[in-house]
N, C-alpha and C positions, 0 to 999 in steps of 0.2 A: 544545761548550758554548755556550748564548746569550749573547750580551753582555747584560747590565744596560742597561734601556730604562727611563726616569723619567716618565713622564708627568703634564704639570703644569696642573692646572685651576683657572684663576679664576673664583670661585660670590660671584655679586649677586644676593642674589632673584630664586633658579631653582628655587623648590619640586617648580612644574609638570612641569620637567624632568632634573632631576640624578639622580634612580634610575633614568631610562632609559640615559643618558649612563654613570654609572658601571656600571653591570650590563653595556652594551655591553664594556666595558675588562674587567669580570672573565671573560668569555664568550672575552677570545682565545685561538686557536691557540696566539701567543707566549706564554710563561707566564712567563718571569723579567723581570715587573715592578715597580716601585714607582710608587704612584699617589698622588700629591700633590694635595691637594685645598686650597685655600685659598678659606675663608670669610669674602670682604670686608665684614667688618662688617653681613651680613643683614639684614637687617627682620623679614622669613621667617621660614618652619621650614627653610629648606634649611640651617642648620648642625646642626640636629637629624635632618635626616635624613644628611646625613655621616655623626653622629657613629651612627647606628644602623647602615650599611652598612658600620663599619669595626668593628664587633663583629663580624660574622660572616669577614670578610675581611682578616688580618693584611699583606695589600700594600697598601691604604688608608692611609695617615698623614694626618691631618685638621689644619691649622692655621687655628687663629679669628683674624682680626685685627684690627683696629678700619678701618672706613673708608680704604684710603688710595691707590684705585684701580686700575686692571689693570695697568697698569704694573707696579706697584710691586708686586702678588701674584703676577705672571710671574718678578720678581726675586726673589721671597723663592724662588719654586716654584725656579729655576735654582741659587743660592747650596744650599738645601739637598739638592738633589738628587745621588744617591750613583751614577747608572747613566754608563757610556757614550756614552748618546743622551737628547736629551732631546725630546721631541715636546709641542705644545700643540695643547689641545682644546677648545674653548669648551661652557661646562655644558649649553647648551639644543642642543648637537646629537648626535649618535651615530656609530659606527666600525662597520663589517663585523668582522666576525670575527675577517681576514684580515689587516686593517686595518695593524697593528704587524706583522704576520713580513711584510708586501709590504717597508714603507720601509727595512726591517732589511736584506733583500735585495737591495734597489737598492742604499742609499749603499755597502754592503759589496764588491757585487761590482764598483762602478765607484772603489771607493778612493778618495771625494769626500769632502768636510765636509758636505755638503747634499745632500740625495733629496727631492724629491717629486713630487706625483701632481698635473698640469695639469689634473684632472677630479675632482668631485665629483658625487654624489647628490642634487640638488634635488626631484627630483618623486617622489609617492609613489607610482606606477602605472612609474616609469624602470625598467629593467633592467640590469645592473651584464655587460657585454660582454667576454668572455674575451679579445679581443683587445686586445692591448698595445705602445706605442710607445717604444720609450725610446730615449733619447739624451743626453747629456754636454753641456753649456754652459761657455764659457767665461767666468768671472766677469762680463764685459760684455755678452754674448747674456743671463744671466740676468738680470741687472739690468736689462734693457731689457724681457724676460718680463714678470718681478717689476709694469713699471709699463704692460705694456699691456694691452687690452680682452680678452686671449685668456685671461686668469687673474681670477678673483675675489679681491681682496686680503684679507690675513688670513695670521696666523703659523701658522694648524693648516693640517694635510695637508701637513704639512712635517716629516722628522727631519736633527737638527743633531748633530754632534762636540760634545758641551760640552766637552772639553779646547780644542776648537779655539775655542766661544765666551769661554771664559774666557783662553786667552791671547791673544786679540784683544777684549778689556775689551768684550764686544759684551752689550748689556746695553737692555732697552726704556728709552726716553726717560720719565722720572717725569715728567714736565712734560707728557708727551700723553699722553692719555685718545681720541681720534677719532682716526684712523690712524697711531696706534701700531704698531700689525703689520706696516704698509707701511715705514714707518721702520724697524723692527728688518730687515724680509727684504731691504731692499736695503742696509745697512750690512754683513749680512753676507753676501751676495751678491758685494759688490766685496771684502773680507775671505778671501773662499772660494779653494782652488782649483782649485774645478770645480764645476758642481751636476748631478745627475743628474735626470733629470726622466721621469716613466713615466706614464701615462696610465689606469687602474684607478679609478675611481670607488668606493671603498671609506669615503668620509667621506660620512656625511650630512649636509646643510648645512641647520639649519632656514631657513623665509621667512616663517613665520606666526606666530613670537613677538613677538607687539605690546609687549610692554617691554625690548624687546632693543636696543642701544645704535644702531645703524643705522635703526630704523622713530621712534623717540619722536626731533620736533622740538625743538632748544635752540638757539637762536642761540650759545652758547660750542661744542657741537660745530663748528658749522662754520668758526667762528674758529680753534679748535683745530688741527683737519683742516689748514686752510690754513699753520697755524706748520707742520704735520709735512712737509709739500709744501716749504716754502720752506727745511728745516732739510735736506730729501732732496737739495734742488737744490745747495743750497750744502757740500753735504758729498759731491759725486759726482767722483773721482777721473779716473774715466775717461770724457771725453764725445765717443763715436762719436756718429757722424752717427745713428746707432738709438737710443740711450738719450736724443740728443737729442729727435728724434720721441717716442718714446714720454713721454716727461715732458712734451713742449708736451703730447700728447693728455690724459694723465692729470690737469693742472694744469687744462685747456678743459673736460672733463669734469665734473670736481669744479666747477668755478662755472655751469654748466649744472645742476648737480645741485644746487646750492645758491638758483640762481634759481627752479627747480621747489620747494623745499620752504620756500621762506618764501612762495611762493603759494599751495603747500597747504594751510600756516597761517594766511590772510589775514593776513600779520605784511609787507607790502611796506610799509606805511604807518611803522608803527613802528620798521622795520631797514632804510629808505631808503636810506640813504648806502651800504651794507655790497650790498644790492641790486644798486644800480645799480653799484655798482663791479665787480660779479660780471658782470653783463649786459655791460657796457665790455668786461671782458675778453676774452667769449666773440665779443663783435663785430669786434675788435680781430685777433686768432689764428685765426679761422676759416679763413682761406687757409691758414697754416701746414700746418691737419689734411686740409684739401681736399687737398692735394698729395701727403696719404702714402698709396700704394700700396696698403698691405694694412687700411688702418681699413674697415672693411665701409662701403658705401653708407647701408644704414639707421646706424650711428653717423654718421659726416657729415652724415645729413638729420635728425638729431635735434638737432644742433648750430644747422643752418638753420631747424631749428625755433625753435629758439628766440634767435634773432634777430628773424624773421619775427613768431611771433605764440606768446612764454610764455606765454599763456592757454589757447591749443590743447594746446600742447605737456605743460602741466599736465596735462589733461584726460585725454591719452593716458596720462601718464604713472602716473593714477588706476585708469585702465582695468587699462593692465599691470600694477598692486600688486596689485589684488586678484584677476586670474586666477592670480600668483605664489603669493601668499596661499593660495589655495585648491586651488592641486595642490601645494601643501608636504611635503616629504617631514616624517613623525608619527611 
């Protein structure tokens, strides 16, 4: 008999894309599921279109709720949720078929809290490779995973024990809105004991949703971001010399990333202080990153880049969005 799998979406003004997204979920192999949809307070028709795709399909449960962000509609999605497992899906992307009975099959047959898949579907021309890698982490190889360049951060392409998140009070931070996800998967990462991790590229990840919380600039995301970072760091149990690595990288990163996008915005003027403090950093740790073994050459020299010269570095950075943009898996 299948276990009961919950699957929980939080919908912010995803007209464009939430009947793809949930048609993909009604379309799986696995069929014993319930599909939680939460409507953060719309602007949209995306809660009208919900409420039309859970007429024809009694595994839909649709909840409307006034504004009170992802966080907080992940929480409501986990608290109500009746399965097993509970997996998340962000509305503006789409799952294989396959999608649910792979991660059902991993976390099961390695007897872990956690399974997921180090690879997703980016391009739409990609091919989805029969060959599979999987292997067991110990709660600090994954959390060192969790925060380095070999994984795209984010809670979906991941199934969890909810017994096991709920007796370890493991629950997304209401307070972040910008990496959130990152914060939830490594609280429960060190919480785990074990995570299985398999290599299937069965999520599509869009890259061409221009209102999607990662492309649209706000100086509070990246203030935000930065609380989730400092609440990761100060909440990490166990600090091998890898988790350490991987958090300097991901911390160097994130304010390299942050220096690029308030020049993309012409906002260096106006968010000065926040700027240069970002640019300090990256100036500051760059040895740090130089010294770890396995960060690819081109991350290092993008680092150096921007040191060197954020105007260039921007510029490239332009270039790469919109080849991204334009091979996006649709």
């Amino acid at each position: 008999m299948q276990s009961l799998v919950s699957i929980i979406i939080p919908v912010y003004n995803c007209e464009k894309y939430v009947s793809q997204c949930i048609n993909s979920i009604f379309a799986q192999s696995y069929t014993n599921l319930e599909i939680i949809a939460i409507d953060d307070g719309s602007t949209d028709n995306s809660g009208l279109i919900l409420d039309e795709l859970s007429k024809c399909e009694t595994r839909l449960h649709v909840i409307h709720n006034h504004n009170t962000g992802v966080s907080n509609s992940r929480n409501i999605g986990i608290k109500t949720s009746k399965g097993r497992y509970c997996v998340f899906i962000d509305a503006d992307d789409f799952i294989h078929e396959d999608y649910i009975s792979y991660l059902v099959q991993l976390i099961e047959s390695a007897n872990v809290n956690i399974a997921i898949s180090s690879k997703c579907k980016t391009k739409s021309k990609e091919k989805i490779d029969d060959y599979d890698q999987i292997r067991i982490l110990k709660p600090d190889e994954a959390l060192a995973l969790f925060l380095s360049p070999k994984l795209i951060v984010g809670c979906w392409n991941k199934i969890f024990q909810k017994d096991f998140l709920i007796e370890n009070n493991i629950r997304f931070n209401s307070e972040l809105f910008y990496g959130e996800g990152l914060h939830f998967i490594c609280m429960a990462a060190q919480a785990s004991n074990g995570v299985v991790v398999g290599t299937k590229k069965y999520y599509n990840y869009r890259r061409n949703n221009d209102s999607s919380a990662t492309t649209q600039f706000n100086i509070s995301k990246l203030i935000n971001g930065q609380q989730s970072l400092d609440t990761i760091s100060s909440n990490i149990k166990t600090r091998t010399k890898r988790v350490e690595e991987m958090l300097n990288w991901h911390i160097c990163q994130f304010n390299m990333g942050s220096v690029v996008k308030i020049r993309e915005s012409k906002k260096q003027s106006e968010y000065r202080e926040y700027y240069t403090k970002c640019l300090k950093y990256v100036r500051k740790n760059i040895w740090k990153i130089i010294c770890i073994r396995d960060i690819s050459l081109y991350k290092k020299g993008l680092l150096i880049g921007c040191i060197i010269s954020p105007t260039i570095l921007t510029t490239l950075f332009s270039i790469r969005k919109n080849i991204i943009k334009h091979n996006s898996v649709n």
